[in-house]
N, C-alpha and C positions, 0 to 999 in steps of 0.2 A: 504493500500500500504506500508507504512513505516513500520507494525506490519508485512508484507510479508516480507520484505526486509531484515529485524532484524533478521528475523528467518533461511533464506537465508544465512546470515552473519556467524552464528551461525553454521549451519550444516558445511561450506564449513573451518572453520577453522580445525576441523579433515585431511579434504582432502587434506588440505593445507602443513601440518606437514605431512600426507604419502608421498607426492610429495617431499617434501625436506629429509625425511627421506632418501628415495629411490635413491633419486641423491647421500645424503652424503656416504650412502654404497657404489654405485656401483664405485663412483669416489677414493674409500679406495680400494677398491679391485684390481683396475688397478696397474699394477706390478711398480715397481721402485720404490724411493725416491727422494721425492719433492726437498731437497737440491739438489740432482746430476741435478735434472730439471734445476734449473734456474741458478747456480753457474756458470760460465764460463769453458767450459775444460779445456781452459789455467791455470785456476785457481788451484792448488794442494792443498789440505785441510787435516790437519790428519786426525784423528778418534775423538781426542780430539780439534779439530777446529768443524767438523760435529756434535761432540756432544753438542758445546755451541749454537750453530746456532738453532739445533732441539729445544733445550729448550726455546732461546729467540723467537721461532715462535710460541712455543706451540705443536712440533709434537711429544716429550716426552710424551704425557697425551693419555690415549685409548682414542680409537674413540666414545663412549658414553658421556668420559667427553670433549671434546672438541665439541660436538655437541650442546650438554646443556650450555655449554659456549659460542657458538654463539647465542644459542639461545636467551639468556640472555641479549647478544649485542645488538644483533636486535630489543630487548625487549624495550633500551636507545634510538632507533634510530642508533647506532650505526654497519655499516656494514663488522667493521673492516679495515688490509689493507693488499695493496696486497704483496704477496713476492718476487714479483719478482724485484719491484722498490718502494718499501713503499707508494705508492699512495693510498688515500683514495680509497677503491670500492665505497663508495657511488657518490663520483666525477667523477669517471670514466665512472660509468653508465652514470651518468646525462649527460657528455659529448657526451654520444651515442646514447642515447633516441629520438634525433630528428631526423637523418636519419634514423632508422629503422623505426618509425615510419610515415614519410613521404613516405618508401619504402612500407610499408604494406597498409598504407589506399589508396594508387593508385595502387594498387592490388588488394584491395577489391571494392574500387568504380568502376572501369573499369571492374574488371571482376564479379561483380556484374549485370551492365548495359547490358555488353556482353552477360553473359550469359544466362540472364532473353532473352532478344530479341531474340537470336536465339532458344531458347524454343521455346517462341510464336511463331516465323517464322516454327519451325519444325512440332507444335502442329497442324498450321492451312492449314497447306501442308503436310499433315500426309501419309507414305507410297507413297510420292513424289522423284523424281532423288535429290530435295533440303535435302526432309527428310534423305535419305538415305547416303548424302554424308555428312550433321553432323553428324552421326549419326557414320559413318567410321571414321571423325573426332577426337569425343569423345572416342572413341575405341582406338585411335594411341595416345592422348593426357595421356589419360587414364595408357595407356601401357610405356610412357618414365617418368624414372625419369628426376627429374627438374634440377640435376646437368649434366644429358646429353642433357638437352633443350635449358639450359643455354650455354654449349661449341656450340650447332648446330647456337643458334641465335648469337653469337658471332663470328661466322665463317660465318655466312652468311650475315647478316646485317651491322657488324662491318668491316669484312676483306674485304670480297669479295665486297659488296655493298658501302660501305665506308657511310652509313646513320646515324650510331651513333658511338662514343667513344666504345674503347674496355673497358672500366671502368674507375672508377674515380669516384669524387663528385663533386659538386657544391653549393657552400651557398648561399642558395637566398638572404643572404642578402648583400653579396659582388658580386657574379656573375650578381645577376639577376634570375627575376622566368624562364626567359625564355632559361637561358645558366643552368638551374637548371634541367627544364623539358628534356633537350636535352639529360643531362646524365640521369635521372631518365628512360626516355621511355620504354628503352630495357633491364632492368633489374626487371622495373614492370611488364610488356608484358609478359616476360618468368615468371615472379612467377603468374600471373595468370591463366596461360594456363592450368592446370589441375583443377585447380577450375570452370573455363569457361566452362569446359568441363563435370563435374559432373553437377553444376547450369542447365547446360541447360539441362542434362535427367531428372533432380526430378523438371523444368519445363517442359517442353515437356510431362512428365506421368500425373503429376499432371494437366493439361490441358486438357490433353484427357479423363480423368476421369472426371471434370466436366461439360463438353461441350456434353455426353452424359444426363444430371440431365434433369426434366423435365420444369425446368424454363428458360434453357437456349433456348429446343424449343419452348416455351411460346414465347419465343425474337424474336427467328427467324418468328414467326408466324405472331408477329404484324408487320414485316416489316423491323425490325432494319439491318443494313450492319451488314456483319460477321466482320469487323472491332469495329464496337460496341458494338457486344455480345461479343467478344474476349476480350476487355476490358475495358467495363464498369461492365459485368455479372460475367464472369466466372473465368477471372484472381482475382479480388480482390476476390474470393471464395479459389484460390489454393494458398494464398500468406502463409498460416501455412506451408505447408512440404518446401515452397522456404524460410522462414526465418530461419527454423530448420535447412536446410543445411548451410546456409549461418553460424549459430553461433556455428554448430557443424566442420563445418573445416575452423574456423578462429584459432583452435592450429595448424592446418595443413599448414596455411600461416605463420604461427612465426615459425614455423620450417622450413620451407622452404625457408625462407629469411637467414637462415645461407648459405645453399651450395649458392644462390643466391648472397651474400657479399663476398662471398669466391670467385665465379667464377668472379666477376665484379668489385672485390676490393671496394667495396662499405662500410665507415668506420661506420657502425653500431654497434649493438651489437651481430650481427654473430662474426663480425670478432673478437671482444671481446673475445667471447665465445671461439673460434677456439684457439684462443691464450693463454686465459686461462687454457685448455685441454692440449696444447703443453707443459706448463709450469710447469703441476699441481700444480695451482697454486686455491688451495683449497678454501680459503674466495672468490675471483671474482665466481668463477664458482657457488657458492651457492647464492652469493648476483643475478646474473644473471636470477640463479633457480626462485629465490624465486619472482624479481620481474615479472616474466615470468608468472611464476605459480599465482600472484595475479590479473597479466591483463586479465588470460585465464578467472579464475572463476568470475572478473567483468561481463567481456563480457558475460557468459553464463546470469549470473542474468540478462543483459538487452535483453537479444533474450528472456527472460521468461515474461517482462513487454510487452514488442514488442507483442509478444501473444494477450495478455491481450486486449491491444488497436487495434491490426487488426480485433481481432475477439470477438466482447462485451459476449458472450456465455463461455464464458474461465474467470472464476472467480480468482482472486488470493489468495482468500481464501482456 
């Protein structure tokens, strides 16, 4: 396992450096200069005020050597700072780390949950008015993006309904979990709606594939309720393609939790990011990148252990 893991390690730091590469280009190639970004318009600067500014940031040096020079930093622990108000990036993440994160795993737990049951509901009512209406469902969830699910559930639930906040936060540890959850609901809800919606077809396929296998009629034979074969047999048989979806679009929920922060005002690291972008404000956006890019490739190596242990025939060797 640890000789797996190592080597995991190993391979994913390539990956690692194309993904920040990738970011550092494309966010050079975006037109403008970072000074006019963040400098105030009131503010009137010469040529020779812009040109001492560039040098104390670093934006005098190509974009090779100032990449190798972050690199370097981040090498020390060091993530830099930002430009736009000299604040550590690494404190400013740290600052945002727990609402995102409390935003995305209640989007992956619920629509985890969700999505798995209404499979099984669809699987064992197959070609049923039930099946057919997830199934129109998954097709219309499918079909919206999440920053137009985001304004629909906020006009309906928020405006018209008056059941949640139109945004905002809440710290569980000053609010309360419960004035916590109240803002969380309706911005988890709509980030997992397209996830909900995928889960339940590669449940629902994956169900119907193994519910034809010859031991499932073996079950039925001796007697068992189709509630039993459903799942004590056949579902723990289809849980490979449901973990594989599951850790192949958890990058799908960390991007989505931006437009999600953005429509909800929710103080994560969307909204970080959004701002960053606004600012070009060049060290946050990469420190962002980068811890972005180290959570994705954890989580893949644990959907790859996850394997392992659901199904003993999957060696990590």
């Amino acid at each position: 396992m640890l000789r797996y893991l190592f080597k995991r390690l190993l391979v994913n730091i390539p990956t690692l450096l194309a993904i920040l590469v990738t970011v550092f280009v494309l966010i050079n190639m975006a037109p403008g200069d970072p000074v006019d970004a963040f400098v105030p318009p009131s503010t009137a600067l010469t040529a020779e005020q812009k040109e001492t500014l560039r040098r104390e940031l670093g934006l005098d040096k190509t974009p090779p050597e100032r990449f190798l020079r972050w690199v370097g930093q981040v090498a020390r622990g060091d993530l830099g700072y930002r430009y736009k108000d000299g604040a550590p990036v690494l404190d400013e993440i740290a600052s945002r780390i727990a609402p995102t994160l409390m935003l995305a795993f209640a989007g992956l737990s619920g629509g985890s949950l969700l999505g798995i049951a209404l499979g099984i509901a669809a699987a064992r009512r197959y070609n049923s008015k039930t099946d057919h209406a997830l199934s129109i469902f998954a097709y219309l969830a499918l079909s919206s993006p999440v920053f137009l699910l985001g304004i629909l559930g906020m006009y309906l639930f928020s405006l018209k309904l008056g059941w949640f906040p139109t945004g905002g936060y809440s710290d569980p540890g000053s609010g309360g979990p419960l004035r916590t959850l109240y803002y969380l609901a309706l911005p988890a809800t709509v980030l997992s709606v397209q996830f909900v919606a995928i889960l339940m077809r590669y449940t629902r396929a994956g169900l119907l594939e193994v519910l034809t296998q010859d031991y499932v009629r073996t079950a039925r034979a001796k007697g068992l309720s189709a509630r039993a074969v459903t799942l004590r047999h056949a579902f723990p048989n289809a849980l490979i393609p449901i973990v594989t979806v599951i850790g192949a679009n958890l990058s799908a929920l960390i991007g989505g939790a931006v437009f999600i922060e953005t429509v909800f005002s929710w103080p994560g690291l969307g909204m970080l990011f959004l701002d960053g972008i606004e600012s070009r404000d060049y060290p946050l956006i990469m420190g962002i990148a980068l811890f972005m890019a180290i959570a994705i490739l954890l989580l893949n190596m644990l959907t790859d252990v996850i394997y392992a242990w659901i199904d003993p025939r999957i060696s990590l060797k």
